[in-house]
C-alpha positions in Angstrom: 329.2 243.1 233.1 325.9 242.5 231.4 323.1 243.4 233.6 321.0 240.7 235.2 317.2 240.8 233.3 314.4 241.7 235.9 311.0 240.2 235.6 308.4 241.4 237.7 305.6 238.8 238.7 301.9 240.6 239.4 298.5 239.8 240.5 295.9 239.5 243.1 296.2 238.1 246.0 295.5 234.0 245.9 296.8 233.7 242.8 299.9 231.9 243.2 302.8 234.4 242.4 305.0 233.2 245.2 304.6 229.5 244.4 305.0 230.3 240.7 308.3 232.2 241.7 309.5 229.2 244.3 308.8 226.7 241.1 311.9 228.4 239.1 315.3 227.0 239.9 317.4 229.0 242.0 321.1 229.1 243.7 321.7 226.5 246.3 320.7 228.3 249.8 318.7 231.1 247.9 315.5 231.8 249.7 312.1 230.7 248.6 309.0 232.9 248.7 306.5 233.0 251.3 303.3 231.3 250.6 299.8 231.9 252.5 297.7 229.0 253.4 295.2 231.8 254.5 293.1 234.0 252.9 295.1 237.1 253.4 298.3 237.7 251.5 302.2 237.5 253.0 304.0 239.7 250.2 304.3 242.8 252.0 306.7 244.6 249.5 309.0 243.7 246.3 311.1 241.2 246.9 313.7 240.0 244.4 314.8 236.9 244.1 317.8 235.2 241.7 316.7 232.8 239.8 318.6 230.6 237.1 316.8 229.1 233.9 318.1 227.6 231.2 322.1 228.9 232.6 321.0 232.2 232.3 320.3 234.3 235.7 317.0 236.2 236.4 316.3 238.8 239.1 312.5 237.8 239.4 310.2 240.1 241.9 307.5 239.2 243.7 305.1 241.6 245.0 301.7 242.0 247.6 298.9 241.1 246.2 295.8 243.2 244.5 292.5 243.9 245.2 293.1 242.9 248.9 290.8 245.1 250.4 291.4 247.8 253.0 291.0 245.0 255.8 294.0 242.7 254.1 298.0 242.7 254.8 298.7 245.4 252.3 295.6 247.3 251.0 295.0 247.8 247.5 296.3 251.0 247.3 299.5 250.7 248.9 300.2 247.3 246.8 299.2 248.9 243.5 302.0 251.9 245.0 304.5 249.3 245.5 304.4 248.0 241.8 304.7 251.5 240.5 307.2 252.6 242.3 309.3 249.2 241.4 308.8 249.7 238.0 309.7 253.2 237.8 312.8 253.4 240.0 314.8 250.4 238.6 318.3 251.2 237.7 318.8 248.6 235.3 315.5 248.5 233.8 312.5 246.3 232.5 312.4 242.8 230.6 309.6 241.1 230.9 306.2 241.4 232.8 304.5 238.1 234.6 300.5 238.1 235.7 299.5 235.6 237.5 295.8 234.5 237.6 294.2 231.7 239.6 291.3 229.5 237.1 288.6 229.1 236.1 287.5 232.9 235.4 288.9 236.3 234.5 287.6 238.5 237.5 286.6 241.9 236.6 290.0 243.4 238.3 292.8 241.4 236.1 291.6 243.3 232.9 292.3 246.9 234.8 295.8 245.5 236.6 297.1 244.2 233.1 296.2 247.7 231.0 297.9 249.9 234.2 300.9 248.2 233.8 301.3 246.9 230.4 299.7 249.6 228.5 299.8 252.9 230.7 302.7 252.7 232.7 305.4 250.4 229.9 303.5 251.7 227.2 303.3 248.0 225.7 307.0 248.1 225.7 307.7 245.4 227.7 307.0 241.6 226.6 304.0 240.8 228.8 303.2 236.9 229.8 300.2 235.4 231.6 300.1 232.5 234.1 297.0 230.6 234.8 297.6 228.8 238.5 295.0 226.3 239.8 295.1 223.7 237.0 295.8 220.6 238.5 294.1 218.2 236.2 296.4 217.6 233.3 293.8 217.5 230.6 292.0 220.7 231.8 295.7 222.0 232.2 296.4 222.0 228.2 292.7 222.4 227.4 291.9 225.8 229.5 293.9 228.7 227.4 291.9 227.4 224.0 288.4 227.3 225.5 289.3 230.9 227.2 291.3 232.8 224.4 288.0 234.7 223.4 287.8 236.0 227.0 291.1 237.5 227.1 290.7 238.6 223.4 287.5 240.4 224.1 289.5 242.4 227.3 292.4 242.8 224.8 294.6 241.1 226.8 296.8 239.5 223.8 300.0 238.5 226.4 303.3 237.6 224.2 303.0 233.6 226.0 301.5 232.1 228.3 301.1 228.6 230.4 298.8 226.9 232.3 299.8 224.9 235.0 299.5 223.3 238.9 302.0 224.9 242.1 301.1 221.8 243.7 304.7 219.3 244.2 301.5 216.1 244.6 300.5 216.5 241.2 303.5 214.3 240.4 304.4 214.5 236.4 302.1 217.4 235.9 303.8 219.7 238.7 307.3 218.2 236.8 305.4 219.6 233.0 304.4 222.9 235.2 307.8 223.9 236.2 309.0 223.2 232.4 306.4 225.0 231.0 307.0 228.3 233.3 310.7 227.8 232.6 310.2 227.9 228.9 307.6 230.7 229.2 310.1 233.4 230.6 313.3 232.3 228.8 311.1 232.5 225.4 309.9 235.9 226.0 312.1 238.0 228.3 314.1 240.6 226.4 317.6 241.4 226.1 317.2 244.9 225.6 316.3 246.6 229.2 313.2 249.0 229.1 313.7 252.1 231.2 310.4 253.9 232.5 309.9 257.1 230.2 308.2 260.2 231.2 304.1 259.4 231.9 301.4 262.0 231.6 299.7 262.0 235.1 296.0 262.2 233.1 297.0 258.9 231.7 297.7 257.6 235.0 295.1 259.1 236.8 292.4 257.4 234.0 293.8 253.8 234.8 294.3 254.6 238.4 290.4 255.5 238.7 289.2 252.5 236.7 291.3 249.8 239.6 290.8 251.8 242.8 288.1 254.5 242.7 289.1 258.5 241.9 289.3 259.4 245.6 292.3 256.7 246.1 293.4 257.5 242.8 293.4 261.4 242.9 296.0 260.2 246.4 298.3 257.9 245.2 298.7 259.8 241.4 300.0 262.9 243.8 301.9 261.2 245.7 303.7 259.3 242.8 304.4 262.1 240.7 306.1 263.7 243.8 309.2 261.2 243.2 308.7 259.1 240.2 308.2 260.2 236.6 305.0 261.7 235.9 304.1 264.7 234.5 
């Protein structure tokens, strides 16, 4: 049996990755993922969830928030532990990467959260896509990416797709054009071929670690990673 592609959904806290995840189509009775209507974030581990797009099934995981804080449900550290250890101990491997950002600006965290993941710990391996959440005016909606693709150039952040969109069901046709868009976006770019989590020199590791969450927190959660995952 073919394995089932997982895509794992990342970002800070507020951004939307729970709505995004509740907007794909999933099996009658399947769960839906907590959203906050708080400040504070609800995802307190990876969760998977199956998801079915275009007749094709997805295990797609959400997972807590970043750049919480130390006073939020699951502190930067621990969350930023959490995706490593998700994306190092699957069994069936890696196809496809999802950031989710809230508009209208790039803060200074997303650029460090997209190279630990993408480039450091998959080794730009794995397609990478990035979702832009808070766009609830239509026009702004399919303006936003051009007037911002310099931004994310300039933080070489060059995703394989992207989409723009609203999580919000009272935006009528434009939460309807929203869920086609995110549809399209992971069927488009997911791949077939499974990436499994190579061997990762700890230096490397340590470098992106120190650029998120400080070297003290870094210097911590490098040791404690390399203790069961693989890092050398």
């Amino acid at each position: 049996m073919t394995d089932i592609p997982n895509i794992i959904v990342f970002g800070e806290t507020g951004a939307g990755k729970s709505s995004v995840i509740n907007m794909l189509p999933g099996d009658s009775g399947e769960a839906r993922a907590e959203v906050a209507d708080h400040a504070r974030g609800v995802t307190k581990e990876a969760r998977m969830y199956l998801k079915t797009i275009r007749r094709k099934k997805f295990n797609v995981w959400d997972t807590p928030g970043l750049n919480e804080g130390n006073s939020g449900t699951v502190n930067s550290t621990r969350a930023v532990e959490i995706l490593l250890d998700l994306v190092s101990s699957s069994c069936t491997g890696i196809n496809m990467l999802v950031m989710v950002m809230r508009a209208p600006r790039i803060t200074d965290f997303l650029p460090k959260a997209y190279r630990l993941l993408h480039s450091t710990i998959c080794q730009k391996s794995v397609p990478i896509a990035i979702v832009v959440t808070g766009l609830d005016n239509n026009n702004e909606r399919k303006e936003w990416w051009d007037n911002n693709r310099k931004e994310f150039n300039t933080e070489d952040m060059i995703p394989h797709g992207h989409a723009c969109l609203t999580t919000l069901e009272s935006c009528g046709d434009t939460y309807m054009e929203s869920k086609i868009a995110i549809e399209k976006l992971i069927h488009e770019n997911y791949t077939d071929k499974s990436w499994m989590m190579p061997t990762v020199a700890s230096n490397s590791l340590i470098s992106a670690l120190e650029e998120m969450l400080g070297q003290k927190d870094a210097e911590k959660l490098t040791r404690r990673t390399i203790k069961r995952r693989k890092f050398i």
